[in-house]
Legacy VTK file of the C-alpha trace (Angstrom):
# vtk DataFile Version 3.0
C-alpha trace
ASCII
DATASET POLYDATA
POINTS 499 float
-18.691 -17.474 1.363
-15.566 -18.733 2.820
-13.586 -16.601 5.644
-11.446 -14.241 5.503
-7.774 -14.995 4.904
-6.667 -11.541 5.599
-8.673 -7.982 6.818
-8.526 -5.189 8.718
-11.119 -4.512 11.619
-11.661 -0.969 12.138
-8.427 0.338 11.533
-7.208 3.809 11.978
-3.995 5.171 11.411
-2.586 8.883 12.227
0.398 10.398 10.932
1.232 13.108 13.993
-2.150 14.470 14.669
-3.388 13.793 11.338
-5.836 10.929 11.101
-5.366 9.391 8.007
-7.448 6.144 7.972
-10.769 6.523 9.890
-12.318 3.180 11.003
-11.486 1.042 7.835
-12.857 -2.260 7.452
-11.822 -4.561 4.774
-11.879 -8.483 3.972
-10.028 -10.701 1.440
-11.319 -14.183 0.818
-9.754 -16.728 -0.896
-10.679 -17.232 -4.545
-11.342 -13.990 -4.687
-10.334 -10.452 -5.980
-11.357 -7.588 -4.141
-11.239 -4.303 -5.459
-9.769 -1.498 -3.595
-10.889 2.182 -5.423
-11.437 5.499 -4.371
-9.357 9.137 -5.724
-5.655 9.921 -4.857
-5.611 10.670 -0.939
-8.567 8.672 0.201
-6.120 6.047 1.782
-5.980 3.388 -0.383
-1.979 3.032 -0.251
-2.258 3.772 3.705
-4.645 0.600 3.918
-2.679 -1.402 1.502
0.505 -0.834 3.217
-0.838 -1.851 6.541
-2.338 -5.501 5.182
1.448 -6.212 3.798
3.363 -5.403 6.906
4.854 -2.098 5.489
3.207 -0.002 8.705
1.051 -0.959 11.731
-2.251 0.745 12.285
-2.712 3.109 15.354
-5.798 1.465 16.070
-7.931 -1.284 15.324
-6.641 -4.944 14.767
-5.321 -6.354 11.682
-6.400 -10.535 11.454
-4.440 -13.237 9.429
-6.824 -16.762 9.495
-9.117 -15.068 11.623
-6.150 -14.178 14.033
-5.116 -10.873 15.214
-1.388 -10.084 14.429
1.464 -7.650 14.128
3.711 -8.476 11.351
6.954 -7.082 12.572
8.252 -6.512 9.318
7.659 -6.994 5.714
9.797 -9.894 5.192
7.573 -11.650 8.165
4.536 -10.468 6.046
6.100 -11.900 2.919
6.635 -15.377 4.925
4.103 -15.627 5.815
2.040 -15.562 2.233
1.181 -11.859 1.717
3.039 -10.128 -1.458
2.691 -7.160 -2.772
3.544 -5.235 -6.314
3.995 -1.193 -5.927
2.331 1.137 -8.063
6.434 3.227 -7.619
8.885 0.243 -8.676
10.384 -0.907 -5.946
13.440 -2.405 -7.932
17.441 -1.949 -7.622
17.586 -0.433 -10.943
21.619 -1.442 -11.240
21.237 -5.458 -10.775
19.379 -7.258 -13.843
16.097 -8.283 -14.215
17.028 -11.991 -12.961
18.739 -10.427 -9.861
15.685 -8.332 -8.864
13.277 -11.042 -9.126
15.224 -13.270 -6.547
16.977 -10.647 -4.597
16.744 -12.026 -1.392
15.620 -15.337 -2.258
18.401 -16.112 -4.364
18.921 -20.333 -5.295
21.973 -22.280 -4.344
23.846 -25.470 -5.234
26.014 -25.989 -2.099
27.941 -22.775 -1.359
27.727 -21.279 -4.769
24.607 -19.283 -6.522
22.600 -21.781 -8.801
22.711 -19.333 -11.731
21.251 -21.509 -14.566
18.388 -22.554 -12.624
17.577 -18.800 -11.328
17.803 -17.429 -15.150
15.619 -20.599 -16.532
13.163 -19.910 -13.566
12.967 -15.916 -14.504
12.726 -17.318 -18.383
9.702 -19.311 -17.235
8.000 -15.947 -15.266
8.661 -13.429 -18.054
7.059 -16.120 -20.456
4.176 -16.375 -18.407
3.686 -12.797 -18.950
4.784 -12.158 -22.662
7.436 -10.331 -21.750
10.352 -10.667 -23.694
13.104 -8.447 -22.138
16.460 -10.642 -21.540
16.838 -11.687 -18.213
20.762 -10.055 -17.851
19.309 -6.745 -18.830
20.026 -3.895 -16.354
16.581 -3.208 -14.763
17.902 0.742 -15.369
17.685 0.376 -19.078
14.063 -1.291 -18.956
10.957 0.733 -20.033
8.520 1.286 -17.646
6.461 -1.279 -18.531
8.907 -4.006 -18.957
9.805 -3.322 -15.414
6.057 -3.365 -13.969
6.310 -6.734 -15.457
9.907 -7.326 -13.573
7.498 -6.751 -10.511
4.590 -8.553 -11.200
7.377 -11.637 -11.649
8.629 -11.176 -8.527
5.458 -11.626 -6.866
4.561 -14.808 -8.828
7.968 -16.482 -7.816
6.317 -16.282 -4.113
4.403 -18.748 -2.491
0.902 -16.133 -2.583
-1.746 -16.568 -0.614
-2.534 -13.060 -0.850
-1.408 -10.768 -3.674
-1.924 -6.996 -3.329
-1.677 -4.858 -6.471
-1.865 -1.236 -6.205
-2.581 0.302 -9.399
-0.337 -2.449 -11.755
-1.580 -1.526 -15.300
-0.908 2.046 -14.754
1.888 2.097 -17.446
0.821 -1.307 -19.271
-0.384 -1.475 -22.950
-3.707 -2.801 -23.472
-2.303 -6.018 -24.634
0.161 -6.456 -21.673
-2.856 -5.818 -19.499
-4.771 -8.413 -21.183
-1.733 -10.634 -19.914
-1.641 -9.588 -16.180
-5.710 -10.358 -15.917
-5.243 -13.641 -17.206
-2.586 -14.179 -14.484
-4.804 -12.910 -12.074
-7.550 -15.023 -12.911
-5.092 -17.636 -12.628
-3.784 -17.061 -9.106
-7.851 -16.517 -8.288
-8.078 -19.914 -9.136
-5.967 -21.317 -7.185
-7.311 -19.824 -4.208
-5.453 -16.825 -3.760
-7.077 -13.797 -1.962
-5.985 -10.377 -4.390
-6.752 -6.770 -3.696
-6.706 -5.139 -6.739
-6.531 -0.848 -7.274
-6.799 0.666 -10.514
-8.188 3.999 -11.503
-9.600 2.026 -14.760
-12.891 1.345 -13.583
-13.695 -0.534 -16.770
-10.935 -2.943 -15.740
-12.311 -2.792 -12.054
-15.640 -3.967 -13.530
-13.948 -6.855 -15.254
-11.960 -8.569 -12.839
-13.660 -7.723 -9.458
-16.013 -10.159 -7.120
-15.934 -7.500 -4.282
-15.517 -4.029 -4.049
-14.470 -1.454 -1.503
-14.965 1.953 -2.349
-12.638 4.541 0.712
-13.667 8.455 0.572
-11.243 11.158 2.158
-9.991 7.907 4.580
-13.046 5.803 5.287
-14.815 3.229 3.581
-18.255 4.859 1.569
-18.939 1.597 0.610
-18.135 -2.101 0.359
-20.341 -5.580 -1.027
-20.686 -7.490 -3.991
-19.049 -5.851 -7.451
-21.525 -6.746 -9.633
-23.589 -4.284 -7.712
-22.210 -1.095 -9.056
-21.414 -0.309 -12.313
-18.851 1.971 -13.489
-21.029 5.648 -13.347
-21.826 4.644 -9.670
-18.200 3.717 -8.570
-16.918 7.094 -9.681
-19.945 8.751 -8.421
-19.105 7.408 -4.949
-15.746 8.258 -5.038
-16.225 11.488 -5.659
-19.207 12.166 -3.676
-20.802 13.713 -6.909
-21.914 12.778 -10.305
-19.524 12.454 -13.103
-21.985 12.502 -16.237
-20.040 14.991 -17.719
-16.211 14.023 -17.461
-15.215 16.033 -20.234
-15.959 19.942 -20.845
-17.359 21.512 -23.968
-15.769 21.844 -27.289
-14.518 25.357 -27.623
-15.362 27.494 -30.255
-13.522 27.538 -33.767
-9.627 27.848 -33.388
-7.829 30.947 -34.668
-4.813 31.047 -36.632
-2.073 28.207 -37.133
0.583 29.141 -34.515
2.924 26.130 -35.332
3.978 24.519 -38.538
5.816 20.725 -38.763
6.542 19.582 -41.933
9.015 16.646 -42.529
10.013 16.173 -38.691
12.705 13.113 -38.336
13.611 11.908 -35.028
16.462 9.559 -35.291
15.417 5.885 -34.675
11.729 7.101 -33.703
9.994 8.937 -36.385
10.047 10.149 -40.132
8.522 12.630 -41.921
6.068 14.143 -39.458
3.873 16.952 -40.547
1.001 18.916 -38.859
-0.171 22.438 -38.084
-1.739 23.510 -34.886
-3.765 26.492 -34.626
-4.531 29.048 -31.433
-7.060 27.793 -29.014
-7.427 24.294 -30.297
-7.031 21.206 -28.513
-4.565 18.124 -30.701
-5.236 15.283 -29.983
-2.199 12.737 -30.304
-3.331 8.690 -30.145
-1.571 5.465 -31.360
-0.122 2.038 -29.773
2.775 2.031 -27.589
6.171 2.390 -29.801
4.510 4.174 -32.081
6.701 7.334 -31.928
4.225 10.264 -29.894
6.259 10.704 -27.340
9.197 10.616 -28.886
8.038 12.925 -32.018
7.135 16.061 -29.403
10.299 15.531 -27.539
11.896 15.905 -31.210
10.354 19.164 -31.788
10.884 20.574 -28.128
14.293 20.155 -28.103
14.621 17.312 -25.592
15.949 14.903 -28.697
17.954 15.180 -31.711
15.724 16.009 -34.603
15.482 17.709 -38.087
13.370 19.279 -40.246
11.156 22.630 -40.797
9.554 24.016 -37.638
7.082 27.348 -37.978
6.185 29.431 -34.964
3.674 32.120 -35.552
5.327 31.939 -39.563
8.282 32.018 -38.343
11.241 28.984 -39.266
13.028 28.379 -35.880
15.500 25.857 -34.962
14.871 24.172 -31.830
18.063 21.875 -30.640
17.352 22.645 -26.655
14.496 22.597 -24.651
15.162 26.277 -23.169
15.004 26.918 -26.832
11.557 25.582 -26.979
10.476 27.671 -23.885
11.968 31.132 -25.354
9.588 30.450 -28.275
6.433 30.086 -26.090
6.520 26.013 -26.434
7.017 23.951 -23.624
6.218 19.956 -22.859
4.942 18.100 -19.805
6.725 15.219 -19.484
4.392 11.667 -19.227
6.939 10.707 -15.856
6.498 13.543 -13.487
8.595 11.138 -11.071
11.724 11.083 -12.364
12.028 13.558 -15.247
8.866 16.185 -14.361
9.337 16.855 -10.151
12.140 16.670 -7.572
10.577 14.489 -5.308
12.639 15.579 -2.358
11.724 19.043 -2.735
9.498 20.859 -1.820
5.943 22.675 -3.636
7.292 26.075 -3.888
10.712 25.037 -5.065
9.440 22.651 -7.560
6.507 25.142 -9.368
9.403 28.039 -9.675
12.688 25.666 -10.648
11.481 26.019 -15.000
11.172 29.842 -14.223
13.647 30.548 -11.677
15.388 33.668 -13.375
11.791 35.536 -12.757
12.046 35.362 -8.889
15.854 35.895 -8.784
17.596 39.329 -8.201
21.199 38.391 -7.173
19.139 36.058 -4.564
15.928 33.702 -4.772
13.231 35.862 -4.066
11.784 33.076 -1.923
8.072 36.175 -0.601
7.815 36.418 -4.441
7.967 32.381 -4.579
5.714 31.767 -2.154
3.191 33.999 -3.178
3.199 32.552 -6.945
2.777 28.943 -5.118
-0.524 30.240 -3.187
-1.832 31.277 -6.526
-1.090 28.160 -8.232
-2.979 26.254 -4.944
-5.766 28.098 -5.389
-5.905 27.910 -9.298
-4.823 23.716 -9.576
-6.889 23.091 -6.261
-3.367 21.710 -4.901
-3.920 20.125 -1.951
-1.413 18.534 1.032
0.737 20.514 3.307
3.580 22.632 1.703
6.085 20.926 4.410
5.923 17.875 3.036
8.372 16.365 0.613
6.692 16.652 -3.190
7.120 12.335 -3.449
5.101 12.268 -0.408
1.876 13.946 -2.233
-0.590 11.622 -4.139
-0.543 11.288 -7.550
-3.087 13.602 -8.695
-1.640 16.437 -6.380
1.882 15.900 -7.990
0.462 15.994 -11.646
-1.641 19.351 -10.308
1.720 20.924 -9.412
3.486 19.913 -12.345
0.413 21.460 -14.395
1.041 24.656 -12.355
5.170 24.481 -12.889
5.070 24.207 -16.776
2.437 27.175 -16.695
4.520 29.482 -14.553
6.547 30.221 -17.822
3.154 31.943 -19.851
3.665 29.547 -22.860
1.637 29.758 -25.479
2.214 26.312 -27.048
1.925 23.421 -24.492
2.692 19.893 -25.509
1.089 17.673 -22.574
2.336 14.007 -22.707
-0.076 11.548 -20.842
-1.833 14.212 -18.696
-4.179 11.651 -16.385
-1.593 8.692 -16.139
-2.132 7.047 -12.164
-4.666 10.152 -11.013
-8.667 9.152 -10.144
-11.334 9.841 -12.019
-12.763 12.729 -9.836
-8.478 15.032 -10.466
-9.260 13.499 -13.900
-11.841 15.441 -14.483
-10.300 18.432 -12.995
-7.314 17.752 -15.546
-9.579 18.007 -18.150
-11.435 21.187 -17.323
-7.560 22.850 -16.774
-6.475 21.609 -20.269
-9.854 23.322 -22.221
-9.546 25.956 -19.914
-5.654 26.493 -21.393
-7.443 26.869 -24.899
-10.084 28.877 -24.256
-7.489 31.194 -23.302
-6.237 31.198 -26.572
-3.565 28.262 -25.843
-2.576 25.412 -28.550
-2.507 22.392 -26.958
-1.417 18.692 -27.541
-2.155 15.977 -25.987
-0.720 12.865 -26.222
-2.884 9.701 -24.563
-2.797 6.415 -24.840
-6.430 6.623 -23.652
-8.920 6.990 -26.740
-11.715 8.049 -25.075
-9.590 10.784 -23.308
-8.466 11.926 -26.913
-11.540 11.613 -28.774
-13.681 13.652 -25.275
-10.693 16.662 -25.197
-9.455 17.071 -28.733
-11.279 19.161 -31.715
-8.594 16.462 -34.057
-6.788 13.701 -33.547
-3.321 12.700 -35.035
-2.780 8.526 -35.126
0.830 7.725 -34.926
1.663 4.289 -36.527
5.552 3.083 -36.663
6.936 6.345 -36.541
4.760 7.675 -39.200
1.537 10.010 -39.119
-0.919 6.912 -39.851
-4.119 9.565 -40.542
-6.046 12.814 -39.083
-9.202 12.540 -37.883
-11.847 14.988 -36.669
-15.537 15.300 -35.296
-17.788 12.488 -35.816
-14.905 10.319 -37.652
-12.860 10.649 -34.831
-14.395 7.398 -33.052
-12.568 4.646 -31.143
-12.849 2.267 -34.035
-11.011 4.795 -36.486
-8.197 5.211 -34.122
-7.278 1.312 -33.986
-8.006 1.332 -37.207
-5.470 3.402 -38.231
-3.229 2.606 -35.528
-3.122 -1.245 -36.478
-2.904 -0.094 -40.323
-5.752 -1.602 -41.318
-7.873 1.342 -42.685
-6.064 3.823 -45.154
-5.243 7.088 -44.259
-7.038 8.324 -47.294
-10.046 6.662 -45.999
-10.523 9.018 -43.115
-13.396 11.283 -42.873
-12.758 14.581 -41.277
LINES 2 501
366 0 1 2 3 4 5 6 7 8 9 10 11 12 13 14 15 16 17 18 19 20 21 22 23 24 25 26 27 28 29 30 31 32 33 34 35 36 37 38 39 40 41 42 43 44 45 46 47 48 49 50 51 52 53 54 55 56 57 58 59 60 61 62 63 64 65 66 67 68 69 70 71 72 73 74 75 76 77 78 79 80 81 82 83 84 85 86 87 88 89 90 91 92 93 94 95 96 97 98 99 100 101 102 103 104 105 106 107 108 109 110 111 112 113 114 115 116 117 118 119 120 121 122 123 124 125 126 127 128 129 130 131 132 133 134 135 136 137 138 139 140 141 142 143 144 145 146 147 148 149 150 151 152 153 154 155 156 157 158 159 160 161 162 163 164 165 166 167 168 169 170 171 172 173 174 175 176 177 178 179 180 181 182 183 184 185 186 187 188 189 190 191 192 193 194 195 196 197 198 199 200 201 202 203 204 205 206 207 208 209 210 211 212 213 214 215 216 217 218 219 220 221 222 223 224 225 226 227 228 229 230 231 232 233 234 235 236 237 238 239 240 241 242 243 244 245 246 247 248 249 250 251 252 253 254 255 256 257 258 259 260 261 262 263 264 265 266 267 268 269 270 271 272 273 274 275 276 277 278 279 280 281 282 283 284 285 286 287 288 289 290 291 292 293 294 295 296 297 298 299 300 301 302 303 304 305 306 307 308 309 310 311 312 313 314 315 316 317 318 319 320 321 322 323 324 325 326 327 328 329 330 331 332 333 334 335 336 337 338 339 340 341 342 343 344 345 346 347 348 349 350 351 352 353 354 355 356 357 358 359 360 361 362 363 364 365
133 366 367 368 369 370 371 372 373 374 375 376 377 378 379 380 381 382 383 384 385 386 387 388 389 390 391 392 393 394 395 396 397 398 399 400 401 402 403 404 405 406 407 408 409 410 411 412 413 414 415 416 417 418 419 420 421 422 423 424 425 426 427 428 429 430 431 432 433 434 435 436 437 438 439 440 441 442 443 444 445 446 447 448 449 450 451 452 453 454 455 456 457 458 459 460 461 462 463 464 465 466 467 468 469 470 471 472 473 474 475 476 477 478 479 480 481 482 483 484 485 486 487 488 489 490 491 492 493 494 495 496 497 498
């Protein structure tokens, strides 16, 4: 096996007196991608950051060509051959899409920009990728995906040797993953070393030659990927088996709660109808741009829409989203960064901010606050330190304490838009217990997912969006992976279903 291009050699790295990073060890070869995987807080980022430059360990030695060095900076890091694409964007969302990708790197003909030859070179990346967004677009107007792919551009405009990708498909479509692993594949053959992190260990599985598996800030274990298969990765990130991800179907639901019948949300979706009784668990499935999100953000309040809505029998009209949450019906947003959390905030300010009037009496009743917060640790297993800004907790802690901030406000309908987007299989699983555990106590949930095996393991019915449309309904045994796409890609008639 050839050497290492880049690795660390028993790093550490402490944050005050808190060791983060305990003795990691880890090797990228050229030709290669090694995959980087463990839950949120086990120091993946921490270890990722150090190989590009972004932080220096506190001990241990970090080697380039066999080498040790000290990249003062990122930029030395980046001349040096070693790139990296964040799983946050790490974009200026007011230039274009052509600007981002050579900010900094930007092409001349004598003392002017070379503007033609910059936009045909950011034509020729986006092509490479299927993306198809114009290349004078505002990177602020892009969806998320389209601006993962602004990222991944940037990185292939670069002279890689080594390409580290921390969690990249986390908002892709199946398809537009499909695109990034042929890229990969294509920068692994010629020669560049990749460290790859998803929580998708079926993607892992795919596209890995080695595998490093970190646990609470050390490496558990490291060799050859073909060695492990998916149980026993998650097993030994966890540190326990995962057999059964998802909890037991609950017991018959009661009584419809809410009634849709001809929902229309401008531009996104027509003539949506559906009931949703007490205690029961919706499933919502269907491709990207097929209208989910944007149908439940119709009906909360959070988008212009029309049509009959039924709470408990009764016809309400819902045109705000405090609306929604007088009426027991509240959503969780699928982008707890910029529309769910204030990342600059703090926990206790963040869980109370959708139910603020209960903890203020002329002042903020900030005892009262802090006592609801300890509750919500203790039920949401929250963990990190409650000084610490809310964008400085790991993914699965932030969706925890989102979880816990729609709840403060007792609804009784909860619309729950992508609940396990970027969080690791072991807070997965804890998502999924707190979701069933929401129905058992009487709760009507929905969840939207672009996962299908998340939908068909949590939902007693599923609901398959196609082109703005209710596509079919399926439930039980029909409700099976190859139904969904099915219906999804319009090839199997709704009338065809079997509930």
């Amino acid at each position: 096996m050839s050497e290492p291009v880049l690795a660390l050699d028993g790093v550490s790295r402490s944050f005050g007196p808190i060791e983060v990073l305990h003795g990691v060890s880890l090797a990228l070869r050229p030709g290669r991608v090694h995959a980087l995987i463990g839950e949120n807080g086990a120091g993946k980022s921490t270890a990722m950051k150090i190989l590009a430059g972004y932080q220096p360990p506190t001990s241990g030695t970090v080697r380039l060509d066999g080498a040790p060095t000290a990249f003062a900076s990122i930029g030395e890091a980046e001349a040096r051959g070693i790139s990296m694409i964040h799983q946050e964007f790490n974009l200026a969302e007011q230039l274009t899409v052509e600007q981002n990708i050579f900010l900094g790197r930007e092409l001349k003909r004598g003392l002017l920009l070379d503007k033609p030859a910059m936009r045909a070179r950011t034509r020729e990346l986006l092509d490479l990728l299927d993306c198809h967004v114009a290349t004078d677009r505002k990177v602020s107007g892009l969806s998320n995906s389209d601006k993962q792919m602004t990222e991944i551009a940037k990185a292939l405009l670069r002279e890689t040797r080594v390409l580290i990708m921390d969690e990249p498909t986390a908002v892709l479509t199946s398809a537009e993953t499909a695109v990034l692993m042929r890229q990969v594949r294509a920068l692994r053959e010629r020669g560049a070393a990749i460290l790859f992190t998803s929580h998708k260990l079926d993607e892992v599985k795919g596209i890995a030659d080695d595998l490093t598996i970190m646990r609470d800030g050390a490496v558990v274990w490291s060799g050859d990927a073909s060695e492990k298969d998916e149980h026993a990765m998650a097993s030994a990130m966890v540190g326990r088996e995962m057999r059964d991800l998802y909890p037991a179907k609950g017991p018959a639901p009661g009584e419809v709660v809410l009634e849709v019948s001809g929902l229309n949300v401008p531009g996104h979706a027509e003539d949506i109808s559906f009931t949703l009784r007490r205690g029961e668990i919706l499933g919502v499935a269907g491709l990207i741009g097929s209208g989910r999100t944007e149908t439940f953000e119709g009906l909360c309040g959070l988008r212009a829409a029309t049509g009959e809505v039924r709470v408990k029998g009764r016809p309400v009209t819902i045109r705000h989203p405090w609306e929604a949450l007088d009426l027991g019906l509240c959503y969780l947003t699928e982008d707890r960064k910029t529309r769910g959390l204030l990342l600059r905030k703090g926990m206790r300010e963040n869980l109370t901010l959708q139910a603020l009037d209960r903890f203020t009496h002329g002042l903020i009743d900030t005892t009262a606050e802090e006592a609801a917060l300890d509750k919500a640790v203790r039920e949401f297993d929250i963990r990190g330190s409650r000084a610490v800004r809310v964008g400085n907790l790991s993914g699965g802690n932030q969706q925890k304490l989102l979880f816990a901030k729609t709840m403060l406000s007792e609804p009784e309908i909860v619309v729950i838009d992508e609940p396990t987007r970027g969080v690791d299989i072991g807070t997965k699983q804890q998502m999924y217990g707190f979701i069933r555990g929401l129905a058992t106590e009487g709760r009507a949930i929905v969840v939207i997912s672009s996962e299908m095996q998340e939908v068909i393991g949590l939902a007693d019915r599923v609901l398959v969006m196609r082109r703005g449309r209710v596509a079919g309904e399926l439930a039980g045994a029909a409700a099976s992976e190859d139904a969904i796409v099915r219906l999804a890609m319009g090839v199997l008639p709704a009338e065809e279903t079997v509930a």
